[in-house]
N, C-alpha and C positions, 0 to 999 in steps of 0.2 A: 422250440428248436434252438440249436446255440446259433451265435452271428455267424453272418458271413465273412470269411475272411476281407481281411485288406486287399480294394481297389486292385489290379493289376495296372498296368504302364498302360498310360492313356492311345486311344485308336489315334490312328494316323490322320493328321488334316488332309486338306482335298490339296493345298498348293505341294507337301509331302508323295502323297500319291502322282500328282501329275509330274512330276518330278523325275520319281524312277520311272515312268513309262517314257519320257523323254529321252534320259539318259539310257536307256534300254534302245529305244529306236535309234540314236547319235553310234553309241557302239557298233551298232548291226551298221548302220550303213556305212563306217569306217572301215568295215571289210570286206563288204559287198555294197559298193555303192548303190544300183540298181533294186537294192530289198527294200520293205517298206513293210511299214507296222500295220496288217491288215485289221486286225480286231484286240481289244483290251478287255479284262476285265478284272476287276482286285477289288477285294471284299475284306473287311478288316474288321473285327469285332472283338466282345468280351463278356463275358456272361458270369453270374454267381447262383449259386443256388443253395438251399439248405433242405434239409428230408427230415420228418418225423414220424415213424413207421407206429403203423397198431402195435408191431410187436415191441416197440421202443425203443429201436435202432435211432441214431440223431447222428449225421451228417453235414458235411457244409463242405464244399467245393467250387473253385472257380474256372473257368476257362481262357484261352486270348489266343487267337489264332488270326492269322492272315491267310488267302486263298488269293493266287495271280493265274490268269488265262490269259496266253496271248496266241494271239495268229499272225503267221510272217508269211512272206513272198517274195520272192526272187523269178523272176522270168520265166514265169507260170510253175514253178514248183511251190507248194506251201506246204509247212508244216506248224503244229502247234505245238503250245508247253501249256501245263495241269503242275502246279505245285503249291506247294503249304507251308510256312514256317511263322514262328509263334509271334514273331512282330516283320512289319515291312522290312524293315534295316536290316534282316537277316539275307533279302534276295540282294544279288552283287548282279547290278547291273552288266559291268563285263564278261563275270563267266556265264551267264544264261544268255549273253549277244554270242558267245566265241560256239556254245551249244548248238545255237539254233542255225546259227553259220555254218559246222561241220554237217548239221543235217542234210541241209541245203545243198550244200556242195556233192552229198553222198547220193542226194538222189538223181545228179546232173546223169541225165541218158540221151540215149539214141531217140531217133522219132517215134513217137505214139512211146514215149515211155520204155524201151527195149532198152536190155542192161547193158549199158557201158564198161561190163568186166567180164570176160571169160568164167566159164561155171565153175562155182565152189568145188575142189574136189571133195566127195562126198566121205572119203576116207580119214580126213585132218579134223581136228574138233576145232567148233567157233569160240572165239572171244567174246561174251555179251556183255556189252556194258552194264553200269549197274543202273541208270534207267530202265532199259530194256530186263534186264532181269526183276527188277524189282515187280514189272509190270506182268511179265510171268507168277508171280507169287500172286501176286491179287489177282490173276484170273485162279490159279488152285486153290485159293481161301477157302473155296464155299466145301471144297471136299473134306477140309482139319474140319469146319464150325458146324458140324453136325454129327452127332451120336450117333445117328442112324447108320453114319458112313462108316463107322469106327472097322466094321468086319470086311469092306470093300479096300480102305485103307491101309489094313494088315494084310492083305492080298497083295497088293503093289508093293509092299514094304517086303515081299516074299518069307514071311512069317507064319502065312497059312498053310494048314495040312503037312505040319511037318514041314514045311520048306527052308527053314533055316532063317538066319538073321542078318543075312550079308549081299542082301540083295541092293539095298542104295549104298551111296557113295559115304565113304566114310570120312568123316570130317563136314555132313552135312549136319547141320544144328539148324531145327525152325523152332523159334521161339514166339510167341504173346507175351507183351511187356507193360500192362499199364502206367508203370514208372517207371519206363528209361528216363534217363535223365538230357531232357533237353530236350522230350517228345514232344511232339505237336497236340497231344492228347493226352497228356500225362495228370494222374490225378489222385491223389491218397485211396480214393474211394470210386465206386462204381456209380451207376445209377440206380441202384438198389441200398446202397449206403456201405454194400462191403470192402473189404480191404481189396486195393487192385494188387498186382503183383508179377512175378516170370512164371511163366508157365511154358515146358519145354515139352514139342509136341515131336521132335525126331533130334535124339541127343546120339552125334558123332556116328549117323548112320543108322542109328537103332529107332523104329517105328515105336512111340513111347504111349502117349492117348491122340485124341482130336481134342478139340478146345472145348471144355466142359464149362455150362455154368453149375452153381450150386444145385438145382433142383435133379441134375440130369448125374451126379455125381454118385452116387447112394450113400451117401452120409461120411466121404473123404472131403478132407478140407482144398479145398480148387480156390485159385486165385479169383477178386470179383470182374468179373465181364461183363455187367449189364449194360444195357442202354436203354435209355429214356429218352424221347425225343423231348417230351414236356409233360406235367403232370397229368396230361388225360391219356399220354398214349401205357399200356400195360408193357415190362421192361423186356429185352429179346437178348439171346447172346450175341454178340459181335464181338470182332475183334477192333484190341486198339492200335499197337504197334507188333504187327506181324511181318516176321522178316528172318531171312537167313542170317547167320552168325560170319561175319567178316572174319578173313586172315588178321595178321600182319604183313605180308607183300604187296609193295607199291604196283600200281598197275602195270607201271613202264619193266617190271620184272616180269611178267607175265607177258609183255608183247615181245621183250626182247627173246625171248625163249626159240619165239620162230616157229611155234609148232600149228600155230592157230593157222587156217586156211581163209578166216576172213574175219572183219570186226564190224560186229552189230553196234547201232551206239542206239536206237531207241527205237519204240511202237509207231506205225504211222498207223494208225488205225486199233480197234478194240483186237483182243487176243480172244478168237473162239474156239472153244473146246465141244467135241461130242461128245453129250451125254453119256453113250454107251461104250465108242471106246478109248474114249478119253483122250481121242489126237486132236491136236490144236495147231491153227493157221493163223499167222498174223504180219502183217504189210509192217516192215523196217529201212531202216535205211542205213549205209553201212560203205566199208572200204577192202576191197579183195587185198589179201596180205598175201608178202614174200619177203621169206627171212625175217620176219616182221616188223614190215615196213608196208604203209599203204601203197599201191601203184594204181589202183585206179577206184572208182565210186561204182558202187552196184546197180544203183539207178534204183529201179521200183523194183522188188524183191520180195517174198516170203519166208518166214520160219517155220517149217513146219517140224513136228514130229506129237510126241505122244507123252504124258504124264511123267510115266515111268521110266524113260528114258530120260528125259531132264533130272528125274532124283536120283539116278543111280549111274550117268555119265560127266555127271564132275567129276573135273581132274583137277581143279583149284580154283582157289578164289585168291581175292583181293584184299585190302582193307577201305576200300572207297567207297561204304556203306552210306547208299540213298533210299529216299524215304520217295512215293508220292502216295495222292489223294485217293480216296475212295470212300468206301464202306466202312473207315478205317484210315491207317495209316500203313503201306505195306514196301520192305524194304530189301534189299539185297548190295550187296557188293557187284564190280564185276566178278563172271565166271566162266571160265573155261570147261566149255561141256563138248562130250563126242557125242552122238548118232545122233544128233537132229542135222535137216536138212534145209537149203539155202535153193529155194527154186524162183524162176521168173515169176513177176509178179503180175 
C-alpha cells in the first residue's frame, strides 16, 4: 500500500486543553456571574490509515478532529454545547461563552418553567438559528441516506403521481460534501478508498436522489461515502458534511426585516420525528420578536411541525453556515421558515 501521508498538527496538550475550559468558564461568568461550568468534555485526536483492496484499489488518508461537550448552569436552568472543529484553537472561548449565555437567558421563565412570552403568533414564520437548524438536518439525515426512502422522498418533494416539482422551497440546496473545504471530516477518499466528492441531494428546490453509495447506484458514477469504523467492521453509507447551502445575507438582515414572530437560537433536547408521519417535536430555547427586536425569553418551549413543511416553508436563509456533530457532520445557516409552530414546553 503507498505511505501514509504527512503527520497532521500535533493533538493538543492537557495544560492547552485546560486552558480553553477555563477561559470558556471566566467568559460565562463575566456575563452571568452566578453560571458555572457544570460538566466538560474535549477529546482531541488524529488518525492515518492506508487500504489495499483485492480489487487493487490503494488508498491512504488521514484524519484530526477535536470534539468539546460542555454543560452550563445558571439558577437551575442548564443547558449544553455538542461541537467539532479540526483542531482546539478553532473554538473561540468568547463566542461559545456569549452562546451559552443567550441560551440561558432565553430560557429564564415563570414558575415550574411556564413561558415568560406571550404565544408565538402562529401566522408569522420563525427565525431559526443556524444551530437549531443545522440540528433539524441531522435529525432528516436518515430519510436522504437510504434508497429505500428514494420513492417516500419524491412524495414530499411533491413529484409523485404527477404532482409537479414545486412543492419545496425554492432556493433549497441539500448537499453531501466529503471535501468541503475546511470540513471536520474531509477526506480525498472514502472508506472504501474511493473518491469523496458533492453530491447534490435537492438542487434549488428540486428533489434530485438520496445519498447513494456505489453499490446502491446501478453502475452511475456517485461520489465515495463509505465508512469504515476500523478494518474489521464491513463499510456502510453515511454521510459526511450534510447541510443546507447558505445565502449571502447577514443574519442582522433577516431580523431586521421584522417579519419573524420569534428567534429560535438552539435544540435543548434531541429532535424526534414520527416515523409515519413524519412530525417532529423538540425543546428550544429562544426570544419572542417585535419589529425585530427580542422583548422577552420563551422560557421552556417546543418546535413542533412536520418534514414537509420545514422544506417547503423557507422563505430565506442566511450565510452563517454551522456545522455540529453526529453521525456525520450536519449543517445549515440560519432560516426563516413559516408553519412550524412554537408551543409551551
Amino acid at each position: 500500500p503507498p505511505a501514509a501521508p504527512a503527520p497532521a498538527e500535533p493533538v493538543a496538550t492537557e495544560s492547552a486543553a485546560a486552558t480553553l475550559l477555563s477561559e470558556i468558564e471566566r467568559e460565562l461568568r463575566r456575563e452571568l456571574p452566578e453560571s458555572r461550568l457544570v460538566s466538560a468534555q474535549l477529546e482531541d485526536g488524529a488518525a492515518e490509515w492506508t487500504l489495499l483492496s483485492t480489487t487493487g484499489v490503494r488508498a491512504a488518508s488521514r484524519a484530526r478532529a477535536a470534539y468539546l461537550r460542555l454543560e452550563v448552569e445558571d439558577r437551575g436552568r442548564r443547558c449544553r454545547f455538542e461541537g467539532a472543529e479540526r483542531d482546539i484553537r478553532r473554538f473561540e472561548p468568547r463566542a461559545l461563552a456569549l452562546r451559552l449565555v443567550d441560551r440561558l437567558c432565553a430560557l429564564a421563565g415563570g414558575r415550574d418553567g411556564a413561558s415568560a412570552a406571550p404565544g408565538v403568533n402562529p401566522d408569522l414564520p420563525l427565525l431559526l438559528a443556524a444551530p437549531l437548524a443545522a440540528r433539524l438536518v441531522q435529525a432528516i439525515a436518515p430519510l436522504f441516506c437510504r434508497a429505500a426512502g428514494s420513492d417516500r422522498l419524491a412524495a414530499i418533494a411533491g413529484r409523485a403521481a404527477g404532482a409537479g416539482s414545486g412543492a419545496l422551497s425554492p432556493g433549497l440546496t441539500l448537499i453531501d460534501d466529503g471535501q468541503l473545504p475546511g470540513g471536520v471530516l474531509v477526506s480525498p477518499v472514502d472508506g472504501e478508498g474511493l473518491p469523496c466528492g458533492r453530491a447534490v441531494l435537492i438542487d434549488d428546490g428540486r428533489f434530485v436522489q438520496p445519498l447513494l453509495a456505489w453499490w446502491e447506484a446501478a453502475g452511475s458514477l456517485v461520489p465515495g461515502c463509505a465508512r469504515r469504523a476500523s478494518w474489521r467492521d464491513l463499510p456502510r453509507r453515511a454521510p459526511t458534511h450534510f447541510f443546507i447551502a447558505p445565502s449571502t445575507t447577514p443574519v442582522a438582515d433577516l431580523l431586521a426585516a421584522g417579519g419573524a414572530g420569534a428567534y429560535l437560537l438552539d435544540a435543548e433536547g434531541a429532535v424526534r420525528i414520527d416515523p409515519a408521519s413524519l412530525a417532529f417535536a423538540v425543546a428550544v430555547s429562544g426570544f419572542h420578536l417585535s419589529s425585530g427586536r427580542a422583548i422577552s425569553p420563551l422560557g421552556r418551549v417546543r418546535l413542533c411541525g412536520d418534514v414537509r413543511s420545514l422544506l417547503a416553508g423557507l422563505r430565506a436563509l442566511a450565510r452563517d453556515l454551522s456545522f455540529v456533530p453526529g453521525d456525520g457532520m450536519f449543517g445549515a445557516p440560519s432560516m426563516l421558515v413559516s408553519g412550524l409552530r412554537v408551543l409551551p414546553g
